[in-house]
C-alpha positions as protocol buffer text, in pm:
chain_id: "A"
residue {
  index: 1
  type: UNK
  ca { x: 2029 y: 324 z: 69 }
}
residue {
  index: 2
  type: UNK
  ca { x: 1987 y: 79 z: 379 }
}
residue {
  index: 3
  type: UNK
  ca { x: 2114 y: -285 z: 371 }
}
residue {
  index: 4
  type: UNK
  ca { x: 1873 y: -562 z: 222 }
}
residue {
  index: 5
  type: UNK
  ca { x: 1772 y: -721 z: 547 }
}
residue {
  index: 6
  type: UNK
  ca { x: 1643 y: -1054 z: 412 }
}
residue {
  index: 7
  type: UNK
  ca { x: 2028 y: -1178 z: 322 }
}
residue {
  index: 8
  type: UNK
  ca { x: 2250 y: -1307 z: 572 }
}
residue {
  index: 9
  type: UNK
  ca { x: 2626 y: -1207 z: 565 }
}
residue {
  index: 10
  type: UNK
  ca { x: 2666 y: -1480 z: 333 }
}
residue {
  index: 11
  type: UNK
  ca { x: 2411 y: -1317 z: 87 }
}
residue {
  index: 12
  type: UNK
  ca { x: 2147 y: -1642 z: 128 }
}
residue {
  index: 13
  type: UNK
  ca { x: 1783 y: -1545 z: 217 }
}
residue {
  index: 14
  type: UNK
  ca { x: 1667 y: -1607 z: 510 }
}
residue {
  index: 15
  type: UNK
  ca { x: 1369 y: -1446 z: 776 }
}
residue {
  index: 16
  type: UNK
  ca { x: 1403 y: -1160 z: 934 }
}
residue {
  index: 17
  type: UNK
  ca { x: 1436 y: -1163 z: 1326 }
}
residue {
  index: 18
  type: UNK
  ca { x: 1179 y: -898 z: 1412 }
}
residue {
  index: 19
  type: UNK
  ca { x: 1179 y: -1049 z: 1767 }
}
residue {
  index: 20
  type: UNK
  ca { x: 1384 y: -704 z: 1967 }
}
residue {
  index: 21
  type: UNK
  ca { x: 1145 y: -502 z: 1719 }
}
residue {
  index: 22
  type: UNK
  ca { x: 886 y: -260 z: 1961 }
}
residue {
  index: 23
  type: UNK
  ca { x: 530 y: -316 z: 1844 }
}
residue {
  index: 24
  type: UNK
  ca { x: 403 y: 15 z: 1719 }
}
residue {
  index: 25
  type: UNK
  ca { x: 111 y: 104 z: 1522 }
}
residue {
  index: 26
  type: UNK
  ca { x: 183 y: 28 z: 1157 }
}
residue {
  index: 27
  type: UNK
  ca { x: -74 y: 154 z: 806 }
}
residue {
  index: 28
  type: UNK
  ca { x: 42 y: 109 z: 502 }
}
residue {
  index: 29
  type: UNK
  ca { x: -151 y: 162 z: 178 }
}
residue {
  index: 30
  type: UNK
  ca { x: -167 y: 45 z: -165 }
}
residue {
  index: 31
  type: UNK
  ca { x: -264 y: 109 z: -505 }
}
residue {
  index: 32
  type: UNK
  ca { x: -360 y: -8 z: -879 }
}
residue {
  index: 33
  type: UNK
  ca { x: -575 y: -13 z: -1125 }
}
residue {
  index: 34
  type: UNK
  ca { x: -783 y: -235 z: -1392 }
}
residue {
  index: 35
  type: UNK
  ca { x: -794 y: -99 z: -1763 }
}
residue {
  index: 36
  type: UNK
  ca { x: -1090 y: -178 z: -1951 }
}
residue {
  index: 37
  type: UNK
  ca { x: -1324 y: -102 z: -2217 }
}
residue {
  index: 38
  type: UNK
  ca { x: -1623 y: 147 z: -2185 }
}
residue {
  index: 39
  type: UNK
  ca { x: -1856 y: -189 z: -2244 }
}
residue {
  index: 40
  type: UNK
  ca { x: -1702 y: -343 z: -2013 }
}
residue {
  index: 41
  type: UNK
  ca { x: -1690 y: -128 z: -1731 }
}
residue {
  index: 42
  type: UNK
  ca { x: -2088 y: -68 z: -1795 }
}
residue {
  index: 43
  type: UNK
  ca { x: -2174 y: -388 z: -1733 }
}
residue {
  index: 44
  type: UNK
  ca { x: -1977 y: -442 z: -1452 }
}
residue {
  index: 45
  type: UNK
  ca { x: -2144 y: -120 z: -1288 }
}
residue {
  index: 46
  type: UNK
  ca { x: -2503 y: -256 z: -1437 }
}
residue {
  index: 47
  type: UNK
  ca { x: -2444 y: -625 z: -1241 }
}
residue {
  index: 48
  type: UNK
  ca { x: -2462 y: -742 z: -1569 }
}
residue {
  index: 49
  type: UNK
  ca { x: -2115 y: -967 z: -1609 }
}
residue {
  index: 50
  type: UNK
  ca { x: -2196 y: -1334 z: -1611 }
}
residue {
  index: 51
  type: UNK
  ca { x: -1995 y: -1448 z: -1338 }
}
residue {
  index: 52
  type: UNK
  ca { x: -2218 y: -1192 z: -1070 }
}
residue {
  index: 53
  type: UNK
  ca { x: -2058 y: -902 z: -867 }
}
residue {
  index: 54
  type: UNK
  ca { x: -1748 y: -863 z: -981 }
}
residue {
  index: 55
  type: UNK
  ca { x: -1639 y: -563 z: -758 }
}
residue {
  index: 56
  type: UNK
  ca { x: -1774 y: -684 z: -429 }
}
residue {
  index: 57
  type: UNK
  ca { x: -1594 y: -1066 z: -526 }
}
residue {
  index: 58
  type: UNK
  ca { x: -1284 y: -829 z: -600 }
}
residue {
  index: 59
  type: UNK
  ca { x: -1298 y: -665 z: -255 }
}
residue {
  index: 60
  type: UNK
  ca { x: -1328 y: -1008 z: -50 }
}
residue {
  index: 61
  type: UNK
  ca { x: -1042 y: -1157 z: -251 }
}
residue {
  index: 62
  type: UNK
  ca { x: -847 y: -870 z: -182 }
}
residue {
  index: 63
  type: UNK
  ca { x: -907 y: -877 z: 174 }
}
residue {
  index: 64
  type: UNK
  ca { x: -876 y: -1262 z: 206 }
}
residue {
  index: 65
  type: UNK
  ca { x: -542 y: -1203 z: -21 }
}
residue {
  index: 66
  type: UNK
  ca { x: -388 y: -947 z: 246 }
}
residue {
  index: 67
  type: UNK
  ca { x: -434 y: -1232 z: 562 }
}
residue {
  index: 68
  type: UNK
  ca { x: -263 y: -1511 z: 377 }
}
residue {
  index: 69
  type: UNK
  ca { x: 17 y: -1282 z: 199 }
}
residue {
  index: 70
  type: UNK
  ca { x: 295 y: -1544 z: 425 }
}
residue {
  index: 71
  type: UNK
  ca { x: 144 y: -1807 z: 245 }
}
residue {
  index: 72
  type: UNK
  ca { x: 232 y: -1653 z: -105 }
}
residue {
  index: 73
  type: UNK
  ca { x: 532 y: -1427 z: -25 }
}
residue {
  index: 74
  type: UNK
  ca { x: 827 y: -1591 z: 111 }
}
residue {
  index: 75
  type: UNK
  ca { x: 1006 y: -1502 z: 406 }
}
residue {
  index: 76
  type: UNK
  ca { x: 687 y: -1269 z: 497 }
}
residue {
  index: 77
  type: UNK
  ca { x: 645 y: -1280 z: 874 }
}
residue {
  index: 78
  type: UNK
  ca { x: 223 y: -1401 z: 956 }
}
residue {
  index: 79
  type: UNK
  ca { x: 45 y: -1103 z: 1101 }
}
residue {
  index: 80
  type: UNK
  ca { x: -206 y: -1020 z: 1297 }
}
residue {
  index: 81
  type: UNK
  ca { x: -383 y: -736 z: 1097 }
}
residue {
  index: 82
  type: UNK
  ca { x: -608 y: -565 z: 1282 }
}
residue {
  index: 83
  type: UNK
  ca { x: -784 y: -409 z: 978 }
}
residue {
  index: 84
  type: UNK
  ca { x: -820 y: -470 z: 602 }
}
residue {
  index: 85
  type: UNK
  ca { x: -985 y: -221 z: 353 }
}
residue {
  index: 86
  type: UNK
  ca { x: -991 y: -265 z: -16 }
}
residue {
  index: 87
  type: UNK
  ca { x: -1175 y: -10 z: -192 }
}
residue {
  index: 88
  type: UNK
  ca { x: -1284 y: -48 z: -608 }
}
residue {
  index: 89
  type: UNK
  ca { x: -1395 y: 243 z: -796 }
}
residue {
  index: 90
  type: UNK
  ca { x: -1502 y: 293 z: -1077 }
}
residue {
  index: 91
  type: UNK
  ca { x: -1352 y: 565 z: -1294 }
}
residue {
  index: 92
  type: UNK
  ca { x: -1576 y: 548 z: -1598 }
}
residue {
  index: 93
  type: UNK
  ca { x: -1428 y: 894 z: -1766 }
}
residue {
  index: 94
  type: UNK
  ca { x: -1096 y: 647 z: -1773 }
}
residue {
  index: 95
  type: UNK
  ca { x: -1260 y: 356 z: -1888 }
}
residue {
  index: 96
  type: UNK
  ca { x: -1066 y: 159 z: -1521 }
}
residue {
  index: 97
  type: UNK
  ca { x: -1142 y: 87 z: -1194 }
}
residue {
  index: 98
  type: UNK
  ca { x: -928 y: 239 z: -940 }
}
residue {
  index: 99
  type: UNK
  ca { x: -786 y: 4 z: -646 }
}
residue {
  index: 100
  type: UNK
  ca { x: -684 y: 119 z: -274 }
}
residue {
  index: 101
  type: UNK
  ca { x: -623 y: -123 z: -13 }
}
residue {
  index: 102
  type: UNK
  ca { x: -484 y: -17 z: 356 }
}
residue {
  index: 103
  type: UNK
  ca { x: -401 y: -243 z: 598 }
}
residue {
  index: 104
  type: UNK
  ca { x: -348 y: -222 z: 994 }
}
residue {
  index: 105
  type: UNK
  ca { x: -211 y: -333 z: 1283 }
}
residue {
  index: 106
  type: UNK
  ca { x: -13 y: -333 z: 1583 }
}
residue {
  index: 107
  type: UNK
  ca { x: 318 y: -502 z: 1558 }
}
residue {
  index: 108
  type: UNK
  ca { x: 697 y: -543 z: 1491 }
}
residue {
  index: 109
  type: UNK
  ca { x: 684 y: -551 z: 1084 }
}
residue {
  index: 110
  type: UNK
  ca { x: 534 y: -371 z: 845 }
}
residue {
  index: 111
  type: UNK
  ca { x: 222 y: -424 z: 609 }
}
residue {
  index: 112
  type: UNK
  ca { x: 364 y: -279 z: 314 }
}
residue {
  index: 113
  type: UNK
  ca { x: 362 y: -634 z: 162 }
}
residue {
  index: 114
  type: UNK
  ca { x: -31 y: -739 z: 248 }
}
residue {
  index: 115
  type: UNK
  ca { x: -202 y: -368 z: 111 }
}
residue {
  index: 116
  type: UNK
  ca { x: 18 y: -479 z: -220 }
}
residue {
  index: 117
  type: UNK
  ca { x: -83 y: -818 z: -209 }
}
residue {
  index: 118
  type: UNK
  ca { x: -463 y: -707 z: -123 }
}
residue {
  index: 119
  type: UNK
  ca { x: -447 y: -478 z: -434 }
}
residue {
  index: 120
  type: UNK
  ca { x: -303 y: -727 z: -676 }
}
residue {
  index: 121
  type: UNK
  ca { x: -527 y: -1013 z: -590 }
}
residue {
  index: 122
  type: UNK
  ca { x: -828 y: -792 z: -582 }
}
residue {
  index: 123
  type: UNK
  ca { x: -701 y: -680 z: -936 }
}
residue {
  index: 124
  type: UNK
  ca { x: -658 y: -1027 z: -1068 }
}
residue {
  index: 125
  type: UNK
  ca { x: -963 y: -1112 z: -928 }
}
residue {
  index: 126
  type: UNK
  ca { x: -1173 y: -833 z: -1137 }
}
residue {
  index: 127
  type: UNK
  ca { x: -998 y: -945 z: -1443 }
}
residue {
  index: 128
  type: UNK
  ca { x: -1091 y: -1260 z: -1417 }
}
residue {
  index: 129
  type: UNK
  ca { x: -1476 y: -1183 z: -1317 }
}
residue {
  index: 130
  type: UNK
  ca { x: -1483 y: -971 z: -1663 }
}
residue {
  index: 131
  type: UNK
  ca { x: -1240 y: -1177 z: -1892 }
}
residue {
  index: 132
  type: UNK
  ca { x: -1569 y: -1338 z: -2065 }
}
residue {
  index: 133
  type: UNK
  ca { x: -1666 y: -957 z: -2244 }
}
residue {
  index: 134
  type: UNK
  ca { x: -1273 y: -814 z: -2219 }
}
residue {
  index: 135
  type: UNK
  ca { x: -967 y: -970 z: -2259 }
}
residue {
  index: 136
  type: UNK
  ca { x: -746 y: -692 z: -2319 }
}
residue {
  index: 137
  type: UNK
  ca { x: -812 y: -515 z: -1979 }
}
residue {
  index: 138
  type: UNK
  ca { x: -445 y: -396 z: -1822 }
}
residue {
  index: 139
  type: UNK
  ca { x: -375 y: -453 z: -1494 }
}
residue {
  index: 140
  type: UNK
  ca { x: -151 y: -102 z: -1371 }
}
residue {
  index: 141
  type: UNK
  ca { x: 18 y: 82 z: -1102 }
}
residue {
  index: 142
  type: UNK
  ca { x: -25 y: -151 z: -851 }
}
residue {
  index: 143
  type: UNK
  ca { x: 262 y: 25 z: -578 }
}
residue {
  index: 144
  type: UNK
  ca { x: 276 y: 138 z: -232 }
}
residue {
  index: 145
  type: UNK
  ca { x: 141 y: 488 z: -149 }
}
residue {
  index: 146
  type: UNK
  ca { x: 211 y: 577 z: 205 }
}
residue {
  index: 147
  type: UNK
  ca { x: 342 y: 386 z: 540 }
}
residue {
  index: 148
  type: UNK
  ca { x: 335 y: 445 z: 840 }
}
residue {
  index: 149
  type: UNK
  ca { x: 482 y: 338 z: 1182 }
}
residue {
  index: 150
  type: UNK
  ca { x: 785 y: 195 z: 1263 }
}
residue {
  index: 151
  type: UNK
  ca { x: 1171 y: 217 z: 1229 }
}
residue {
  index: 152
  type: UNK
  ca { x: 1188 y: 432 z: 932 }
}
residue {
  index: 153
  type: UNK
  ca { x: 917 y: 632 z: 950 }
}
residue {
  index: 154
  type: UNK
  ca { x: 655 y: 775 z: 739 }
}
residue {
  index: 155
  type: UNK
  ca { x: 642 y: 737 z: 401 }
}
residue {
  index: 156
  type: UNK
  ca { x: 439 y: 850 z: 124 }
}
residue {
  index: 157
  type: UNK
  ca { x: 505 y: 866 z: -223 }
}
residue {
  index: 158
  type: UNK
  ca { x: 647 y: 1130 z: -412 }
}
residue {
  index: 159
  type: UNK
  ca { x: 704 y: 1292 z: -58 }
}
residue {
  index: 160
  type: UNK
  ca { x: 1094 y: 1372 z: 16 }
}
């Protein structure tokens, strides 16, 4: 297992210098899902939740979550992502909504940490658009699903 590179030899936190780093194209993706009831996911398929559009408010809060994921996540370097895609679908056999969020760019650090923070905002955000008609939804799942670019590699989940 490597080294946690966010402690200094002294074991404090601190940011990590990313500055002799080669800029490479770096994807990662992300994703979760909302539990809900039958009702529940009707309505918010209908347009009929009283707060509006609950998956297209979802998908803006999960992009606008992904660009300011420095601001919530500390010792995250700022990036400059040069895409954001959060996709919600609806799995009404399930009685959820299924989450994916990828995230791009061209740089010296990973996005691993935006496509989760896209996917857990967006997720939040959907819970709170339906609370009104279901407060036992379950947030779930929310995890990284594949990476790519960069120092280690490619990764995808359940992939040795």
């Amino acid at each position: 297992m490597s080294e946690l590179t966010h402690l200094d030899e002294q074991g404090h936190a601190h940011m990590v210098d990313v500055s002799d780093k080669t800029e490479t194209e770096r994807t990662a993706i992300a994703v979760g899902r909302v539990h809900m009831r039958a009702e529940t996911l009707a309505l918010l398929q209908s347009g009929g939740l009283p707060k509006g559009d609950a998956l297209a408010t979802a998908r803006i809060a999960g992009i606008m979550a992904a660009k300011r994921t420095p601001e919530l996540i500390p010792l995250c370097h700022p990036l400059l992502l040069t895409s954001v895609k959060v996709e919600l679908t609806p799995v009404p056999a399930e009685s959820r909504v299924d989450i994916e969020a990828c995230c791009k760019l061209k740089g010296q650090t990973g996005v691993e940490m935006e496509a989760l923070t896209a996917v857990s905002v967006a997720a939040l955000t959907l819970y709170d658009m339906c609370k009104a008609v279901d407060k036992d939804m379950r947030i779930e799942g929310i995890r990284l699903v594949e990476k790519i670019g960069g120092k280690s590699g490619h990764y995808r989940a359940g992939v040795e």
